[in-house]
C-alpha positions in Angstrom: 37.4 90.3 39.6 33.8 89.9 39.7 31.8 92.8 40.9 28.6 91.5 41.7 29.9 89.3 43.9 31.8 91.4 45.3 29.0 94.0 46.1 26.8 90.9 47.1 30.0 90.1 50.0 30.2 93.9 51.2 25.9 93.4 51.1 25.4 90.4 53.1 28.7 92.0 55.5 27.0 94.5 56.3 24.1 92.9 57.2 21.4 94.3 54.3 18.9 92.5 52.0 18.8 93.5 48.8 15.3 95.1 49.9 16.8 97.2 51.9 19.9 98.3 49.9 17.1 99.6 47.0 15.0 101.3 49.3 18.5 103.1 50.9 19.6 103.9 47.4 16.1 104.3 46.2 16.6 102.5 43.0 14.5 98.8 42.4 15.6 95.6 44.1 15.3 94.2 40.6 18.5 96.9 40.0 20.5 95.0 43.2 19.7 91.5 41.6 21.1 92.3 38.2 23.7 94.1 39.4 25.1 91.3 41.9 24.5 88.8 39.0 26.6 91.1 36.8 23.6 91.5 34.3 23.9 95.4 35.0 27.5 97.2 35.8 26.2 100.3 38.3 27.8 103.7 37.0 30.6 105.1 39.1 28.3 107.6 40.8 25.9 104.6 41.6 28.9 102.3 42.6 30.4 105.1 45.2 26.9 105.1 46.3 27.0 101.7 46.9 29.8 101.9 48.8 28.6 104.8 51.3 25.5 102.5 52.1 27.4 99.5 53.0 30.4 101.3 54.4 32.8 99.6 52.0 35.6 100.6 49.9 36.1 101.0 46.0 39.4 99.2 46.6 37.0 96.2 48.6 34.4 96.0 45.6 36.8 96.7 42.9 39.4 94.7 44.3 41.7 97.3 44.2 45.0 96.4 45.5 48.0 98.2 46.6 50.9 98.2 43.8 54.5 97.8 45.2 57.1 100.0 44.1 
């Protein structure tokens, strides 16, 4: 799994810059850069927070699969 790439793909899906991510989550773009280069690992309450912005899924970004029984 790699997460900043991961919240870089649900980004760029949705159609955001990393510009405009920040100023929705009102944190610095220097904050989306280190995170999608996995020099920073958001907190879960910033990574749900994430995911309400770009209308994504933990299971998307987390890569969070269904386990078979």
């Amino acid at each position: 799994m790699n997460l900043g790439e991961n919240i870089k793909k649900a980004r760029k899906g949705a159609g955001i810059t990393q510009k405009e991510l920040a100023e929705r989550m009102k944190v610095y773009q220097k904050d989306i850069s280190r995170w999608e280069n996995n020099e920073l690992t958001p907190s879960a309450l910033t990574l749900a927070a994430i995911c309400r912005v770009l209308n994504a899924s933990a299971d998307q970004i987390l890569e969070i699969k269904g386990e078979s029984k």
